[in-house]
DRENKOL-988698 format. One record per residue (C-alpha): x, y, z; residue number from 0. Coordinates in steps of 0.5 Angstrom, whole numbers, plus 2048, in hexadecimal, padded with zeros to 3 digits. Layout:
! DRENKOL-988698
<c1 = X c2 = Y c3 = Z nr = NUM>
...
//
This chain:
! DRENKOL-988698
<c1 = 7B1 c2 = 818 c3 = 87B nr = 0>
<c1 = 7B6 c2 = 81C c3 = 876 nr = 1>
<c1 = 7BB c2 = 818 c3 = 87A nr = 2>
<c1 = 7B7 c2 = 811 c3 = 877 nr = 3>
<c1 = 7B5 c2 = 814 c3 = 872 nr = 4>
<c1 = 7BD c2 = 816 c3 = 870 nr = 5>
<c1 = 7BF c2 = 810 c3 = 871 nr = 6>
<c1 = 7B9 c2 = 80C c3 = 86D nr = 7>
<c1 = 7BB c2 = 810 c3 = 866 nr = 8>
<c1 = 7C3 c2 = 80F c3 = 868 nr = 9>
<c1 = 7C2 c2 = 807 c3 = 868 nr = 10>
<c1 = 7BD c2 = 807 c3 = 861 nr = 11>
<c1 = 7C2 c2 = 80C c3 = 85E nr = 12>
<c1 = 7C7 c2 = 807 c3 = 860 nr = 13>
<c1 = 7C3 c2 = 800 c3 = 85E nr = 14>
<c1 = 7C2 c2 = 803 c3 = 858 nr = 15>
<c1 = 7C9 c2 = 804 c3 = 855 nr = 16>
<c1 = 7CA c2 = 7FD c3 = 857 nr = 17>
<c1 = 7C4 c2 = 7FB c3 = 854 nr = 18>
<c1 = 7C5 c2 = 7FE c3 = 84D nr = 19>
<c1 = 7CC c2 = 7FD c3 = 84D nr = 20>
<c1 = 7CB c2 = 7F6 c3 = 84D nr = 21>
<c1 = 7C7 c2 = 7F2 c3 = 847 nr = 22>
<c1 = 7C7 c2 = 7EC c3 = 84B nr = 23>
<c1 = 7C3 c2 = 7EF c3 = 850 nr = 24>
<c1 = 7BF c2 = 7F3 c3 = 84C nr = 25>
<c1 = 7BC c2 = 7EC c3 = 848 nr = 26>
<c1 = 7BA c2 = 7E9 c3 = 84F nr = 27>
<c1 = 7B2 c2 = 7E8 c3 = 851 nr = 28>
<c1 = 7B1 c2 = 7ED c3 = 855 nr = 29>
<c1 = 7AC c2 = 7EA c3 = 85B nr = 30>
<c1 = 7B0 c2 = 7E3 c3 = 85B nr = 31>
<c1 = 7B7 c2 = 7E6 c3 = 85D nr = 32>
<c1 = 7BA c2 = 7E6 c3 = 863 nr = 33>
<c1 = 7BD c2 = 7ED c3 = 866 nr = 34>
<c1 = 7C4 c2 = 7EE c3 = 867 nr = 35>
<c1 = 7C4 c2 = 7EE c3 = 86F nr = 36>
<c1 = 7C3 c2 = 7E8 c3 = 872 nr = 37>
<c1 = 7BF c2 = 7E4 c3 = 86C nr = 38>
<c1 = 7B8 c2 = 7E7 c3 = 86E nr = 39>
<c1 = 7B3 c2 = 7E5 c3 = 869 nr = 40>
<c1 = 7B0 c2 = 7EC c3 = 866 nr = 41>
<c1 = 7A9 c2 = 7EE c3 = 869 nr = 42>
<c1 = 7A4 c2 = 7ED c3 = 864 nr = 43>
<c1 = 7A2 c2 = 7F3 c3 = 860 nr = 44>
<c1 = 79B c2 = 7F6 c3 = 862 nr = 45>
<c1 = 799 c2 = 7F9 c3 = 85B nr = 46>
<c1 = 794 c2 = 7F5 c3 = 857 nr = 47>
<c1 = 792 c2 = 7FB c3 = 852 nr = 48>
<c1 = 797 c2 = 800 c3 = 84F nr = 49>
<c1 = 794 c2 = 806 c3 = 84B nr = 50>
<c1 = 799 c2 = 809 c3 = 846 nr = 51>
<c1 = 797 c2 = 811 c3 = 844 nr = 52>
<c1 = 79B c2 = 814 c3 = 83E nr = 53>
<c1 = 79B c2 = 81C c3 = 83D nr = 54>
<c1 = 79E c2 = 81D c3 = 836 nr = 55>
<c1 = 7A5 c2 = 820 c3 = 836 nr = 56>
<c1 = 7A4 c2 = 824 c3 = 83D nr = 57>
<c1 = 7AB c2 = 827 c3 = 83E nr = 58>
<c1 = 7AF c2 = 826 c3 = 845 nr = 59>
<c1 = 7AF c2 = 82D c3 = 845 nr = 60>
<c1 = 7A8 c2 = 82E c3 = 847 nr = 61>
<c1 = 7A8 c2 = 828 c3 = 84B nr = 62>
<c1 = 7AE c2 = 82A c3 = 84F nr = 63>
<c1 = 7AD c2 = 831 c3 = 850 nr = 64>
<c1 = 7A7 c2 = 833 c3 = 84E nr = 65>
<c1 = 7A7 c2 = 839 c3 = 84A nr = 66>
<c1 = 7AD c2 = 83B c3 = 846 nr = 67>
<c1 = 7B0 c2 = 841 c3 = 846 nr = 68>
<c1 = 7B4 c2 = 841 c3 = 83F nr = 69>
<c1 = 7AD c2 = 83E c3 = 83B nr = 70>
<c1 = 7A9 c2 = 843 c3 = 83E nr = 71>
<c1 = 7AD c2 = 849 c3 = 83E nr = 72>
<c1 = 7AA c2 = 84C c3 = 838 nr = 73>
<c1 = 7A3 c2 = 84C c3 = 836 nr = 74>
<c1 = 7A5 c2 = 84C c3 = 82E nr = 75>
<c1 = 7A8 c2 = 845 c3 = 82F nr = 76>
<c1 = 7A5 c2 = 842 c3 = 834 nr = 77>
<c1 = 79E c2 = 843 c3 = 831 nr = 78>
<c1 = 79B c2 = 845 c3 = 838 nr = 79>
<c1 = 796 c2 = 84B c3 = 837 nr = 80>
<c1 = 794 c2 = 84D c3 = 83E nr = 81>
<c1 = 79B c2 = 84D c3 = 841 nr = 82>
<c1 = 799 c2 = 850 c3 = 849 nr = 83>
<c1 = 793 c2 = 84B c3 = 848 nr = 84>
<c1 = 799 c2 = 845 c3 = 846 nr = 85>
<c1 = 79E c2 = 847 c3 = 84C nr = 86>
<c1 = 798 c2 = 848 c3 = 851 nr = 87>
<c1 = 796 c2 = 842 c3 = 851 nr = 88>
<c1 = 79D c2 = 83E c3 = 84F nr = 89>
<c1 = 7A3 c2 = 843 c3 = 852 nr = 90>
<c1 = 7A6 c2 = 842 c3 = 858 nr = 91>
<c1 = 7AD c2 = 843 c3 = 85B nr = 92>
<c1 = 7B1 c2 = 83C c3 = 85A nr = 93>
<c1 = 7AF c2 = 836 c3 = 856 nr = 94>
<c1 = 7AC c2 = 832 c3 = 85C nr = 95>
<c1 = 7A7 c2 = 837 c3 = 85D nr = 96>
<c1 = 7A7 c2 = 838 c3 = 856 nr = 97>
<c1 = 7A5 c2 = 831 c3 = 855 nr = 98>
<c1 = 7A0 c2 = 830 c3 = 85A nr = 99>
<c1 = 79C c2 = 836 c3 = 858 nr = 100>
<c1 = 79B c2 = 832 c3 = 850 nr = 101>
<c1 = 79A c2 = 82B c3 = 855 nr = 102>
<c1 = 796 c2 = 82D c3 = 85A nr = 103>
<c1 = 795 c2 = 825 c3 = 85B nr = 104>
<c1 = 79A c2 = 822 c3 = 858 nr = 105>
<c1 = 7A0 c2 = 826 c3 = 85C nr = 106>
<c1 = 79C c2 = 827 c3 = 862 nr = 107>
<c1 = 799 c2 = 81F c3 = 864 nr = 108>
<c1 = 79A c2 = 81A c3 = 85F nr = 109>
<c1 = 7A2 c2 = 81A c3 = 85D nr = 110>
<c1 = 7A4 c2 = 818 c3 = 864 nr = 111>
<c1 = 7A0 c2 = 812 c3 = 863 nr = 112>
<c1 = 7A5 c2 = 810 c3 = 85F nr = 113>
<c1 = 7AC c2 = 812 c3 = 85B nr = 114>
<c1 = 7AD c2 = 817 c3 = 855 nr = 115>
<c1 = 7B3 c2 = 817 c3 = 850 nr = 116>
<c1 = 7B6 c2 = 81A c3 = 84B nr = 117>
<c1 = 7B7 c2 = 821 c3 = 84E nr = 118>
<c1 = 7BE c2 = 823 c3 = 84A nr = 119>
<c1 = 7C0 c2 = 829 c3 = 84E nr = 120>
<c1 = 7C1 c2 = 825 c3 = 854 nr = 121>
<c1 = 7C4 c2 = 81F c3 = 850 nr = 122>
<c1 = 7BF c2 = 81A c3 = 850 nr = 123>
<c1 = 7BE c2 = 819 c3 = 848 nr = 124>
<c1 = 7B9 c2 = 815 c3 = 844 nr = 125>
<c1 = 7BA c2 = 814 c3 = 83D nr = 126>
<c1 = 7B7 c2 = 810 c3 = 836 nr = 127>
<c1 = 7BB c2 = 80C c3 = 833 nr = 128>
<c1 = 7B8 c2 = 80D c3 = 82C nr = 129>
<c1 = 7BB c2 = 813 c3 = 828 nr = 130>
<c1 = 7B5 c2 = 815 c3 = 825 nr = 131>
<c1 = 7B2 c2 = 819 c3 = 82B nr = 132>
<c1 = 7AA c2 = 819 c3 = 829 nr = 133>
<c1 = 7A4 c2 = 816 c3 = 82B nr = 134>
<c1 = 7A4 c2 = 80F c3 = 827 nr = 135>
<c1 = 7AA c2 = 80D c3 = 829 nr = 136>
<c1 = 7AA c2 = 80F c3 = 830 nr = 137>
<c1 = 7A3 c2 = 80C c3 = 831 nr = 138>
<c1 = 7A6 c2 = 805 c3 = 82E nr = 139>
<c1 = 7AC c2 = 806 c3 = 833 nr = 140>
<c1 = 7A7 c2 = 807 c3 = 838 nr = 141>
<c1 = 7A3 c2 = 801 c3 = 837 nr = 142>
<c1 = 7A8 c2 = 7FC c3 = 834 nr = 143>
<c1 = 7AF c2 = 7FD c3 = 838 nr = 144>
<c1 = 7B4 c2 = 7FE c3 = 833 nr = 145>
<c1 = 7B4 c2 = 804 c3 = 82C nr = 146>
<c1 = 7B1 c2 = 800 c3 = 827 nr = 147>
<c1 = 7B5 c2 = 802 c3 = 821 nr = 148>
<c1 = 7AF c2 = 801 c3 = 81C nr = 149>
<c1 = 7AA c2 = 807 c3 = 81F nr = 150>
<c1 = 7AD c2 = 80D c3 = 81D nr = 151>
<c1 = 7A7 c2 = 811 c3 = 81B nr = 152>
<c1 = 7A1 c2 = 813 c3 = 81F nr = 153>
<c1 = 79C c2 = 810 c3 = 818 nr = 154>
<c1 = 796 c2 = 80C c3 = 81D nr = 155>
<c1 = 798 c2 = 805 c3 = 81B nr = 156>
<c1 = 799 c2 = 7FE c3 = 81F nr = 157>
<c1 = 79F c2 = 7FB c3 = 820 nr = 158>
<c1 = 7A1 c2 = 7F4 c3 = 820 nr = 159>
<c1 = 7A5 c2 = 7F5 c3 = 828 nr = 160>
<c1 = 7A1 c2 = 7F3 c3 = 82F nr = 161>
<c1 = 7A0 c2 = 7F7 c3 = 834 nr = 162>
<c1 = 7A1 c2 = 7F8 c3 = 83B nr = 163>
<c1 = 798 c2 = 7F7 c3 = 83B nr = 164>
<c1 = 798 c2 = 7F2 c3 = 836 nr = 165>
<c1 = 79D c2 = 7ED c3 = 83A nr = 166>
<c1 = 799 c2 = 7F0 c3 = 842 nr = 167>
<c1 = 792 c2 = 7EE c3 = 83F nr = 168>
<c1 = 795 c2 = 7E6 c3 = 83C nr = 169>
<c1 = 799 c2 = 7E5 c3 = 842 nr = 170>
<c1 = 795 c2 = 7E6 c3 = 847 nr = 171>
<c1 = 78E c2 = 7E3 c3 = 844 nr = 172>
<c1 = 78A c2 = 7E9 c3 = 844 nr = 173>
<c1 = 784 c2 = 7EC c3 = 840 nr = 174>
<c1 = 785 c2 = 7EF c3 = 83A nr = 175>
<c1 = 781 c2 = 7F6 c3 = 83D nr = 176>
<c1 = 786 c2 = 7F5 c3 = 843 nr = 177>
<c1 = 78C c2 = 7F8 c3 = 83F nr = 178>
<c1 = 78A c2 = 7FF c3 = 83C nr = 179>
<c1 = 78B c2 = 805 c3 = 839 nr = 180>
<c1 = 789 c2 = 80C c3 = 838 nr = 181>
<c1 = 78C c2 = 811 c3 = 834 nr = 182>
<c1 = 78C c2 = 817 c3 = 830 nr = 183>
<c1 = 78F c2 = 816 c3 = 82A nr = 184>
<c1 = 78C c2 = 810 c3 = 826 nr = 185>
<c1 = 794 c2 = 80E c3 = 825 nr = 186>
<c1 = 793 c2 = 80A c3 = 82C nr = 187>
<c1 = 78F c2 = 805 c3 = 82B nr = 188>
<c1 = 794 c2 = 803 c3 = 826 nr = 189>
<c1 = 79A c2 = 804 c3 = 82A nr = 190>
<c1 = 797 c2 = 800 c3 = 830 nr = 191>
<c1 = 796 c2 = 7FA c3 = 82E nr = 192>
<c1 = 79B c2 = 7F6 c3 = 827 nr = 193>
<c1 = 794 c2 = 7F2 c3 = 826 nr = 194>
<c1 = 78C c2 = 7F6 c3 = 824 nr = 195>
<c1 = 787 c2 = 7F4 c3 = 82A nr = 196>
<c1 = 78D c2 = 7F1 c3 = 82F nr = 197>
<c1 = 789 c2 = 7F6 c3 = 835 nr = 198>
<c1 = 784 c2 = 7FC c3 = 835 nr = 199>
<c1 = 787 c2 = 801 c3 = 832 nr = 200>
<c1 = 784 c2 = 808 c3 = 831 nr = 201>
<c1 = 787 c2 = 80D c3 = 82E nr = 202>
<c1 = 787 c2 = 813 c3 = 82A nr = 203>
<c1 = 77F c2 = 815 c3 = 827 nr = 204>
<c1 = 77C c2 = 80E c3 = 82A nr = 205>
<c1 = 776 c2 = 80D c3 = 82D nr = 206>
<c1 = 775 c2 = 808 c3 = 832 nr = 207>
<c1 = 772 c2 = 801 c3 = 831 nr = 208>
<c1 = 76B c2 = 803 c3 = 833 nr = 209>
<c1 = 76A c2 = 7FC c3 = 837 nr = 210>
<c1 = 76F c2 = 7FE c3 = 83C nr = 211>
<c1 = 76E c2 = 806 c3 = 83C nr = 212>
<c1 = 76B c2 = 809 c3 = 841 nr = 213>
<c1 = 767 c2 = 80F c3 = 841 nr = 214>
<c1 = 76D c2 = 814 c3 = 842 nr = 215>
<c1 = 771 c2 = 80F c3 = 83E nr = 216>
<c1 = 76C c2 = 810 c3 = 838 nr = 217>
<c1 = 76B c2 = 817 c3 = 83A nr = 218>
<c1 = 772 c2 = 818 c3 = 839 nr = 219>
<c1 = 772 c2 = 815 c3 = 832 nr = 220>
<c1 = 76E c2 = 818 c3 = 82F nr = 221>
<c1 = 771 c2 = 81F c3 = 833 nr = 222>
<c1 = 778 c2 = 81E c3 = 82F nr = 223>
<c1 = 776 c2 = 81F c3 = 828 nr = 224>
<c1 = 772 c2 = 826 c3 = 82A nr = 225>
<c1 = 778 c2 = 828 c3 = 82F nr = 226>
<c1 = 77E c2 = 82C c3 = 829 nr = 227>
<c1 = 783 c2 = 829 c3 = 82B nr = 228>
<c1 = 78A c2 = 82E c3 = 829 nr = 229>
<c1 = 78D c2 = 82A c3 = 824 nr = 230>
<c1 = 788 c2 = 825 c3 = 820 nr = 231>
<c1 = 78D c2 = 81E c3 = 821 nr = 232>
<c1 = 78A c2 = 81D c3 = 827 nr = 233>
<c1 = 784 c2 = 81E c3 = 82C nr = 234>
<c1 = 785 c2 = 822 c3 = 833 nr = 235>
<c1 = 788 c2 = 81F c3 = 839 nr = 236>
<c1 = 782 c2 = 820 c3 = 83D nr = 237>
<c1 = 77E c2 = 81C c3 = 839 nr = 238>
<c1 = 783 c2 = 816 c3 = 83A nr = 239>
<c1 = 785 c2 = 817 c3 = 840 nr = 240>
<c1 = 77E c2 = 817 c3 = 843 nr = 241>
<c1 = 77D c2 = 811 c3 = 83F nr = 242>
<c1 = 782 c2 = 80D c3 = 842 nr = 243>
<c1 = 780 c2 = 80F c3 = 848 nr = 244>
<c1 = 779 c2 = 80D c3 = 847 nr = 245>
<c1 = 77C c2 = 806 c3 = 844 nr = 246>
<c1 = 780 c2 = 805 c3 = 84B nr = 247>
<c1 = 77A c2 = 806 c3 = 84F nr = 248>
<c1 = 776 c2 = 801 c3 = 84C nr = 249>
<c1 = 77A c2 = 7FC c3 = 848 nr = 250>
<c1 = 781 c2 = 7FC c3 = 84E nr = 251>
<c1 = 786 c2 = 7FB c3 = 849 nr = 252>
<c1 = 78D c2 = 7F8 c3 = 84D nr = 253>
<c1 = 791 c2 = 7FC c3 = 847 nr = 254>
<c1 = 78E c2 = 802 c3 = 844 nr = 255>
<c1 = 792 c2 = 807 c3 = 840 nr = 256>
<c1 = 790 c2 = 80F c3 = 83F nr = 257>
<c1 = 793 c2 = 812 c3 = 839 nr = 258>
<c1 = 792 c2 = 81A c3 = 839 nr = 259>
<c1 = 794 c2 = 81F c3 = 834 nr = 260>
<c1 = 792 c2 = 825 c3 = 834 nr = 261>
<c1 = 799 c2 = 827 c3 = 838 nr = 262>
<c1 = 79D c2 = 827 c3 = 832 nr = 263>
<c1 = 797 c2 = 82A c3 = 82E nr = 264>
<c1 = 798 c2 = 831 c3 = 832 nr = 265>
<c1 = 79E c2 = 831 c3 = 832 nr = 266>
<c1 = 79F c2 = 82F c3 = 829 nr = 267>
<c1 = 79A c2 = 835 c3 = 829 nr = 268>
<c1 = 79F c2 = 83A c3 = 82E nr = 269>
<c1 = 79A c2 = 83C c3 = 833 nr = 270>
<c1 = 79D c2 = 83B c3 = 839 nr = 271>
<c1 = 799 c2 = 83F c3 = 83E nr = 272>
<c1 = 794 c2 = 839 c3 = 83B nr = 273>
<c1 = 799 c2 = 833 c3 = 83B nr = 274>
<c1 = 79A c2 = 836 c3 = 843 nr = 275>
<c1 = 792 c2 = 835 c3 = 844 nr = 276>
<c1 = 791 c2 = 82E c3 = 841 nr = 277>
<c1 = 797 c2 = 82B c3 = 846 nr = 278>
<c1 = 792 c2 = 82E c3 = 84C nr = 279>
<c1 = 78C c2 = 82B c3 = 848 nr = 280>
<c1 = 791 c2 = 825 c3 = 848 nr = 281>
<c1 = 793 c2 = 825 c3 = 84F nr = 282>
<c1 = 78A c2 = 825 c3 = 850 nr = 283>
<c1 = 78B c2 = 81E c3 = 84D nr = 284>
<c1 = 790 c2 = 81C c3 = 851 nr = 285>
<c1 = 78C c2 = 81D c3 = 857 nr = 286>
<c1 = 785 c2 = 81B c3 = 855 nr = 287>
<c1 = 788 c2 = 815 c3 = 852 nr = 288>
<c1 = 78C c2 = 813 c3 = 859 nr = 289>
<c1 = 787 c2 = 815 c3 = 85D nr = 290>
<c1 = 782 c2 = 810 c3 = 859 nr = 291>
<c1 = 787 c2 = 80A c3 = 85A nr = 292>
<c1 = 787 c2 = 80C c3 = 861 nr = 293>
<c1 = 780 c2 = 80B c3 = 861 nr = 294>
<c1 = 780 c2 = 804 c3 = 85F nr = 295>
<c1 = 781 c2 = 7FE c3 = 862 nr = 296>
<c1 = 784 c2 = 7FB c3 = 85C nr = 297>
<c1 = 789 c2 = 800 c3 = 85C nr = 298>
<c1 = 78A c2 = 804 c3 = 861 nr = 299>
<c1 = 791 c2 = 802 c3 = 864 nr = 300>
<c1 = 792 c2 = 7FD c3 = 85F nr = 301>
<c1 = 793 c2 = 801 c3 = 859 nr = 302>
<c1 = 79A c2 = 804 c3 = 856 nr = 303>
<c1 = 79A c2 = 80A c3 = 852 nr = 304>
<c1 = 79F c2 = 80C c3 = 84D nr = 305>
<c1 = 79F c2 = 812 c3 = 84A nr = 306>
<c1 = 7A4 c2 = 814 c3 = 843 nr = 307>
<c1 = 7A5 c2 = 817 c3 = 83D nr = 308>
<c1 = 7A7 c2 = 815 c3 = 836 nr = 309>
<c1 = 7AC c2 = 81B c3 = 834 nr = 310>
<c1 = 7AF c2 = 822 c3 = 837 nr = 311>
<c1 = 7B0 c2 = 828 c3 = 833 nr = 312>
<c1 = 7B3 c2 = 82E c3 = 832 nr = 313>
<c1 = 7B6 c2 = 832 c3 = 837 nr = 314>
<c1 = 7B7 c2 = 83A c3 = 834 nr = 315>
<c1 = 7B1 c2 = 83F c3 = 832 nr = 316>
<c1 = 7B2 c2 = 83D c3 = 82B nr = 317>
<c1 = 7B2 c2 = 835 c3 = 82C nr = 318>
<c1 = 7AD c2 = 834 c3 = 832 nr = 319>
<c1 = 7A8 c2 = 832 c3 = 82D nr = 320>
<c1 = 7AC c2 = 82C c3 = 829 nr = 321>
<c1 = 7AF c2 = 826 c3 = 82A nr = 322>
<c1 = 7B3 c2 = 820 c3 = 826 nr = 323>
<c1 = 7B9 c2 = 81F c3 = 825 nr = 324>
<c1 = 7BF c2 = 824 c3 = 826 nr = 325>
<c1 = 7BA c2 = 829 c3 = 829 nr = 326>
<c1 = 7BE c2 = 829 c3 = 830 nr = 327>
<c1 = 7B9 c2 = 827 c3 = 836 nr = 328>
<c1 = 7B4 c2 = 823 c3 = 832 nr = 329>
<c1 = 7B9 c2 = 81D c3 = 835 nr = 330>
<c1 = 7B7 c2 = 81F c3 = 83C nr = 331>
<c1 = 7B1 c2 = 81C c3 = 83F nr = 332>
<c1 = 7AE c2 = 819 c3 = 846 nr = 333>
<c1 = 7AB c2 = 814 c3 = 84A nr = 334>
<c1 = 7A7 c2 = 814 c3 = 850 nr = 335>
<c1 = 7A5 c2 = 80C c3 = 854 nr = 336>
<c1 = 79F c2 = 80E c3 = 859 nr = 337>
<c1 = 79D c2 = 808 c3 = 85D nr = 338>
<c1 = 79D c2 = 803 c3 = 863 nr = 339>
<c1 = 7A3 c2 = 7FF c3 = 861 nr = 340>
<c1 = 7A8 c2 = 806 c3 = 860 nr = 341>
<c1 = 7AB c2 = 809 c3 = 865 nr = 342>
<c1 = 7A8 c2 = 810 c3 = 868 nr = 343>
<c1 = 7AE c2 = 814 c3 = 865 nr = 344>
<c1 = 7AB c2 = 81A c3 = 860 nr = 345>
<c1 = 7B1 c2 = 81C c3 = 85C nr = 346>
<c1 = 7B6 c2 = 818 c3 = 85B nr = 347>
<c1 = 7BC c2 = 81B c3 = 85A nr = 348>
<c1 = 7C2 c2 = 81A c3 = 858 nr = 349>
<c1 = 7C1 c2 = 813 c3 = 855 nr = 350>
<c1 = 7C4 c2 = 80E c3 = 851 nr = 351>
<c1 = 7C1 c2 = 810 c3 = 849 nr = 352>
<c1 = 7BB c2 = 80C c3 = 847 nr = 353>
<c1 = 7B9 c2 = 80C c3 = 841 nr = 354>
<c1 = 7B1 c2 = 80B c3 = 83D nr = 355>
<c1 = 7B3 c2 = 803 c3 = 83B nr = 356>
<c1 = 7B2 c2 = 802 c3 = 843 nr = 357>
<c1 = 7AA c2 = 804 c3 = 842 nr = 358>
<c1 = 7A8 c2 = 7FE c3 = 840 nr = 359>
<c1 = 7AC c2 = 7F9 c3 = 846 nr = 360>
<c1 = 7AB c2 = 7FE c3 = 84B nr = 361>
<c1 = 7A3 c2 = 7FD c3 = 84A nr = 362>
<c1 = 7A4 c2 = 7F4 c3 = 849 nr = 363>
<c1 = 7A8 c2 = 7F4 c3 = 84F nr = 364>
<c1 = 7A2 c2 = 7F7 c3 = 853 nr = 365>
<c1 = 79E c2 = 7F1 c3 = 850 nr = 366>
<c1 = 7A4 c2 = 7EC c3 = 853 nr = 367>
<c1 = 7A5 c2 = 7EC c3 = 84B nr = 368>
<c1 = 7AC c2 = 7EA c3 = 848 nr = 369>
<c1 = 7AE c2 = 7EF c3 = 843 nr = 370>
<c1 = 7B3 c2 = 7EB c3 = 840 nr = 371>
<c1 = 7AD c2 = 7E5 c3 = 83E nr = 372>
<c1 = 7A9 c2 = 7EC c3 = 83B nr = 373>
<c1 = 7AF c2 = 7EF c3 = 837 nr = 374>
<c1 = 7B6 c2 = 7ED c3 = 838 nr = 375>
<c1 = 7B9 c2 = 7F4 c3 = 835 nr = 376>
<c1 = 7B4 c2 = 7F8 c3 = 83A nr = 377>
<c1 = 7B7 c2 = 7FC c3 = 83F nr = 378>
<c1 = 7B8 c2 = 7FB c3 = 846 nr = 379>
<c1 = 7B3 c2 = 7FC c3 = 84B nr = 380>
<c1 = 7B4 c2 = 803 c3 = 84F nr = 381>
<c1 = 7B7 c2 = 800 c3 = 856 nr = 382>
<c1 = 7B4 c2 = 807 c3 = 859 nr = 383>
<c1 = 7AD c2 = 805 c3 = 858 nr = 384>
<c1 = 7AE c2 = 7FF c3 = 85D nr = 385>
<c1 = 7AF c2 = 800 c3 = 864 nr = 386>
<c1 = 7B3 c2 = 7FC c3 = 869 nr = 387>
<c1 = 7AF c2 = 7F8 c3 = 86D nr = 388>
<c1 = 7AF c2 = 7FB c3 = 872 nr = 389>
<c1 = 7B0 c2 = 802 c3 = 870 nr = 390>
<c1 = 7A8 c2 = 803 c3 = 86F nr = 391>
<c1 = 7A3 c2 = 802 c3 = 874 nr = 392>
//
């Protein structure tokens, strides 16, 4: 298995550095080209929905390494008020074993399902391309495939560009419920979409329309205004995670997005051993969420999962708690692509650099969708995302 493995990321490394050296071939529809040997026509793709999950400025460091060493070393600057407690439960010897005590689930099941980029120590690099390197226009690089020049403030306001939900939903002739998104900040429901009402949108302090709520659904909306929340801009994760969970059980979207916060919050707030314990409560999510899209017909083995963040941040015990420009590392973040057309390979690297531009034409391409007719600036699709036909079975 190692031997087919080795094999298998030697050849994406290889089809990637092509793929990306040549404009030409980036632009070309995905599922209506022929291969390089013998003229074969590509296999068709077997993913009908994506989920695209955010988690606000989640370094690489505690998604690489789990713990780090340098941040936690002293309480003072770290913020952690129980330090035994801290290296207890997150502490190990390497960071292999680091990271799989902070992602019990995403480490130990679901990264094999697909590939994860953007570990820069090992040389796999994934990067914006906006200089600003705070959450507006990270979210609009996600969503749009370029840096749009005209988003440098975090103010919640409409923009004037399409996304990459937006172009989905008209393309492909869907509902306006069966494109959605559920977010923390109430920014989101402006960043999603360059027109008011374009899908469904929940985010920050919103309830959900009774007519579609169920009970857990009206539960939770009445719930988040009583839940105190660390910072008053946005409502709790728990709240708009189990919402959209909710909303995928009942109205089976085929593109849905899952914005989380709270990440960033703990760490503004230097409280480590707390941004530690939410990563955990996270990787809860990721399990629950999986094991529910495997649960249903609709989705399950029809479903790619995309996970990513919108900035990084500081490396030292000074700065781990900032990003934006000039703060070394804020530039540093992570892409992972979970799903029945991506190859079982876990982490990838090294590999050729990607940046957050290819977001939005990595998601399309899973919809057979041509990124050039979505935005001709949009980056490329990640070619580490797509199996050779015959490499997965």
């Amino acid at each position: 298995m190692k031997v087919r493995r080795d094999r298998l990321v030697a050849s994406l490394v290889a089809a990637a550095t092509v793929l990306l050296a040549a404009p030409s071939l980036r632009a070309a529809p995905a599922a209506r080209a022929a291969t390089a040997s013998g003229g074969r026509a590509v296999r068709a793709l077997r993913t009908r929905n994506v989920i695209l999950v955010t988690l606000d400025g989640l370094r690489i460091q505690e998604m690489f390494a789990g713990m780090d060493p340098v941040v936690s070393r002293k309480e003072k600057r770290s913020g952690i008020y129980d330090l035994e407690r801290a290296r207890a439960r997150y502490w190990r010897d390497t960071a292999e074993e680091r990271r799989l005590a902070l992602w019990p689930f995403f480490w130990g099941s679901l990264a094999g399902q697909g590939v994860v980029l953007g570990d820069k120590g090992k040389g796999s690099s994934v990067q914006p391309r906006n200089p600003h390197l705070f959450s507006a226009p990270g979210y609009a690089e996600i969503l749009t495939g370029q840096y749009q020049a005209d988003v440098v403030s975090n103010d919640v306001k409409r923009y004037a560009h399409p996304t990459v939900l937006e172009f989905v939903r008209r393309e492909l002739g869907l509902g306006g419920g069966q494109v959605a998104t559920f977010g923390s900040w109430d920014g989101f429901a402006a960043l999603s979409s360059s027109e008011d009402k374009a899908f469904f949108t929940n985010a920050g302090y919103e309830r959900v329309p009774p007519e579609i709520a169920n009970a857990r659904m009206a539960y939770l909306s009445d719930l988040q205004f009583e839940i105190m929340a660390l910072w008053e801009v946005g409502r709790s994760d728990v709240v708009t995670f189990h919402l959209a969970l909710e909303y995928l059980k009942t109205q089976r979207p085929r593109l849905l997005y899952i914005a989380l916060d709270e990440s960033d919050d703990w760490a503004h707030a230097r409280r480590y051993d707390r941004l530690l314990d939410y990563i955990q409560v996270v990787d809860g999510y990721l399990k629950t969420l999986w094991q529910t899209v495997q649960s249903l017909d609709t989705y399950r083995g029809r479903t790619t999962l995309v996970l990513t963040t919108d900035h990084g941040r500081g490396v030292t015990p000074a700065d781990w708690v900032d990003h934006d420009e000039g703060i070394a590392g804020s530039e540093d973040i992570w892409i992972a692509v979970i799903g029945p057309d991506t190859p079982d390979v876990g982490e990838l690297a090294p590999y050729p650099p990607v940046h957050q531009t290819d977001v939005a034409a990595t998601i399309l391409k899973f919809f057979d969708l041509d990124p050039v007719r979505f935005n001709p600036a949009a980056g490329p699709p990640i070619p580490a995302a797509f199996a050779d036909p015959d490499a997965k079975r």
